[in-house]
FIPAVO-87185 format. One record per residue: x, y, z of N, C-alpha, C in turn; residue in three letters; residue number from 1. Coordinates in steps of 0.001 Angstrom, whole numbers. Atoms other than C-alpha are relative to their C-alpha. Layout:
FIPAVO-87185
X;Y;Z;X;Y;Z;X;Y;Z;ala;NUM
...
This chain:
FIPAVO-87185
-967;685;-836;-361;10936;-11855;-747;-794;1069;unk;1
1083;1164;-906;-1522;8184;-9794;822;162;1549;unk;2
-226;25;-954;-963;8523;-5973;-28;-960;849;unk;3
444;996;-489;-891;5627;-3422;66;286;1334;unk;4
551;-838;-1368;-2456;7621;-477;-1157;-594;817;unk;5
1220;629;-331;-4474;5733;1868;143;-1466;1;unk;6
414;1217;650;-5753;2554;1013;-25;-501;-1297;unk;7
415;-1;1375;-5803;1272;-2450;458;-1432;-171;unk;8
-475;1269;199;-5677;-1904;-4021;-29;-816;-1604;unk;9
62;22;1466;-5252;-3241;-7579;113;-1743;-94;unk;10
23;1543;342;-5890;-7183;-8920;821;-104;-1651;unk;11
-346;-400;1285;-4587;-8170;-11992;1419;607;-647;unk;12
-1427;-675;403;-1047;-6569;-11949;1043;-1156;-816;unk;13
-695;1230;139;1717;-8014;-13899;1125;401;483;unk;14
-567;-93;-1096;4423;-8855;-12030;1635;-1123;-1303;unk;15
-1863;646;716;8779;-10019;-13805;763;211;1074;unk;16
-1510;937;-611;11404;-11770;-11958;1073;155;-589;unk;17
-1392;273;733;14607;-11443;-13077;1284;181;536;unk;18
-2106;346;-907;17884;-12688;-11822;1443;1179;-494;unk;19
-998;-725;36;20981;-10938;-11605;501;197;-1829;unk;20
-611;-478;1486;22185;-11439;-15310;-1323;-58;-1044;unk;21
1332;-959;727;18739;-10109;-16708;-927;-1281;-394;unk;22
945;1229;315;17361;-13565;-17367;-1586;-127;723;unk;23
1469;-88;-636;13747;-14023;-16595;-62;-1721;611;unk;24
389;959;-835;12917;-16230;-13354;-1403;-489;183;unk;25
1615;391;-251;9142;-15673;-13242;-839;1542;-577;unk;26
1054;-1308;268;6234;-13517;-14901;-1462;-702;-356;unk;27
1463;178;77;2646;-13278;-14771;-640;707;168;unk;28
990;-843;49;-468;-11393;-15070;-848;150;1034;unk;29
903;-381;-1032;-2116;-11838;-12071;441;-204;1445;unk;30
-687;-657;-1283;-406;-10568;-9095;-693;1078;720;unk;31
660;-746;-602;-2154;-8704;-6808;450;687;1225;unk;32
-1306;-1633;-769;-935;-5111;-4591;-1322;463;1133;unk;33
817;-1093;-862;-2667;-3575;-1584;627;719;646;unk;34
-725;-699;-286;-1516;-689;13;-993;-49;1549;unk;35
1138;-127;-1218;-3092;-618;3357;938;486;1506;unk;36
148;-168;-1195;-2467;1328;6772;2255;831;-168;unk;37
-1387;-431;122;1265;2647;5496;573;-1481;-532;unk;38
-1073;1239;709;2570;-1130;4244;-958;-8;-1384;unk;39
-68;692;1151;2711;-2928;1105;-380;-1106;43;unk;40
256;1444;330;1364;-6244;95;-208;-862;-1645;unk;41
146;620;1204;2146;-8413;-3079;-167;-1252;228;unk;42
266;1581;132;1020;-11920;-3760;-393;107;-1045;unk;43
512;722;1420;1237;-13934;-6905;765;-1365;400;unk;44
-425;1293;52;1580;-17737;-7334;1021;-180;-1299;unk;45
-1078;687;783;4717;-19540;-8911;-339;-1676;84;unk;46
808;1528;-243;5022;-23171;-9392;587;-783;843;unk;47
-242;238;-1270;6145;-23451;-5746;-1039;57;1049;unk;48
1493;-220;-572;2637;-22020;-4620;345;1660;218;unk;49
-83;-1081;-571;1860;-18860;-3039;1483;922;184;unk;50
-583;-495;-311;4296;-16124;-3110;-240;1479;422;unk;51
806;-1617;-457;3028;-13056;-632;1534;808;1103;unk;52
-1492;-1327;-589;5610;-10072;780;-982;1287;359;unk;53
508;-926;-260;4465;-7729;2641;1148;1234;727;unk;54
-731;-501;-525;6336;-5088;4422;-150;1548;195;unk;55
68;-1583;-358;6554;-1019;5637;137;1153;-1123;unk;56
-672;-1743;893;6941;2503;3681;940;456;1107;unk;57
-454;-247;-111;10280;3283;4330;-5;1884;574;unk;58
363;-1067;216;10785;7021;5500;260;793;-1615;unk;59
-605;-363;1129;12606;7474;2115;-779;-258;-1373;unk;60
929;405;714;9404;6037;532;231;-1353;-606;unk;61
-132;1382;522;10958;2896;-408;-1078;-1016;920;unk;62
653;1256;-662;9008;-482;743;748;-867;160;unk;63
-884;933;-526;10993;-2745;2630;-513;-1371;441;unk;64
559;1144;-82;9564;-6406;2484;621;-1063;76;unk;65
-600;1633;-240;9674;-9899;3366;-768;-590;-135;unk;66
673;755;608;8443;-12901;1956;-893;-1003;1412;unk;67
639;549;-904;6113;-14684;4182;463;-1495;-658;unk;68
-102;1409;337;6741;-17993;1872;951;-123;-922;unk;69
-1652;505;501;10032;-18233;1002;723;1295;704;unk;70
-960;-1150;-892;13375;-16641;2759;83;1110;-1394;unk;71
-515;-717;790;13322;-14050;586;-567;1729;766;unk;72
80;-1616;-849;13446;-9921;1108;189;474;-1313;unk;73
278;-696;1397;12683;-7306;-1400;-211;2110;494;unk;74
-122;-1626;-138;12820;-3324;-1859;-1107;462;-698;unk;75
-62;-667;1193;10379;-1727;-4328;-183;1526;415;unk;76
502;-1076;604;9507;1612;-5029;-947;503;-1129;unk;77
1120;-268;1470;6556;3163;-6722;169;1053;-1095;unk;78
-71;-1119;885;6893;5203;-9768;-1469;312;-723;unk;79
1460;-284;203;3783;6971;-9813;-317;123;-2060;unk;80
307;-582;1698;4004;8378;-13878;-62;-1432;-936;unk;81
-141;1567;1114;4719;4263;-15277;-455;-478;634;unk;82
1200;870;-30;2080;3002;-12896;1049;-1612;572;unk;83
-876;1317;-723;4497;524;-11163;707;161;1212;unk;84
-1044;-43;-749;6798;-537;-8726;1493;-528;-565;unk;85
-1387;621;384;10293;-1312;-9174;1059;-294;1107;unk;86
-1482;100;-804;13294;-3038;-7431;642;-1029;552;unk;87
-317;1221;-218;14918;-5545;-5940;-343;-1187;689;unk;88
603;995;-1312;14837;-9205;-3962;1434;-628;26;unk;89
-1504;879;-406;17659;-11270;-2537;-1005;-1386;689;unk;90
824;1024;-729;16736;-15095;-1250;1510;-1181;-158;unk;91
-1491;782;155;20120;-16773;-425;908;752;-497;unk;92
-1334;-529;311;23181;-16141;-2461;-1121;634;-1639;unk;93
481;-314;1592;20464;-15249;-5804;-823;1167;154;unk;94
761;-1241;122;19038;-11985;-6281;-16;199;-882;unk;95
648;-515;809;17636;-9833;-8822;-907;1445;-13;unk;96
780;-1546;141;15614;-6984;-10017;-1473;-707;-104;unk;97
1518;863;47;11481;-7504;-10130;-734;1533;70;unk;98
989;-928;560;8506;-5000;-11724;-1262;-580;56;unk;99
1605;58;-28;4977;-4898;-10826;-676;1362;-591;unk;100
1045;-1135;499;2714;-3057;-13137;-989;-6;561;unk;101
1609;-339;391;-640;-1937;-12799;-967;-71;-688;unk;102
723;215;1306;-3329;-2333;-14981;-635;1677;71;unk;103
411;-1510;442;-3997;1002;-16583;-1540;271;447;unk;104
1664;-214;-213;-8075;773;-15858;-648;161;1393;unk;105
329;44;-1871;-8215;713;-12103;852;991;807;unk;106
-1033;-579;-1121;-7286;3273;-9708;-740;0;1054;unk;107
């Protein structure tokens, strides 16, 4: 079981977008996660540029984020046993669900 205690940081993640009626908005392989100091940090590029979110560990363990480059706000949660996060984003009236894996070879 993989823990995200501390510091840790993973390159390489892949990272799905997907809008409210399950359609895919955005995916890619190289998205990159650091966990640092109790927050969260994701950044991967779209073909808008840069998209980085950073934000707190909830007490409930959720991560509560906001997009530094675009209005957008996001939830995930890590599920240690599938090596991901999972959960939502809202940015206006359009939201969605959104999954960042891990790459199995790096902890």
């Amino acid at each position: 079981m993989l823990r995200i205690e501390g510091d840790a940081s993973w390159d390489g993640c892949r990272v799905r977008v997907l809008a409210d009626d399950g359609r895919s908005v955005f995916e890619d392989e190289e998205c990159d996660v650091r966990v640092r100091d109790g927050g969260l940090e994701v950044v991967y590029w779209d073909d808008r540029g840069a998209v980085y979110f950073s934000g707190r560990r909830e007490p409930d363990g959720d991560f509560d984020l906001w997009c530094r480059s675009r209005p957008r706000r996001a939830v995930l949660t890590f599920e240690s046993e599938a090596r991901r996060f999972t959960g939502t984003w809202r940015e206006g009236d359009d939201q969605g669900t959104w999954v960042v894996e891990l790459p199995d070879a790096v902890d």
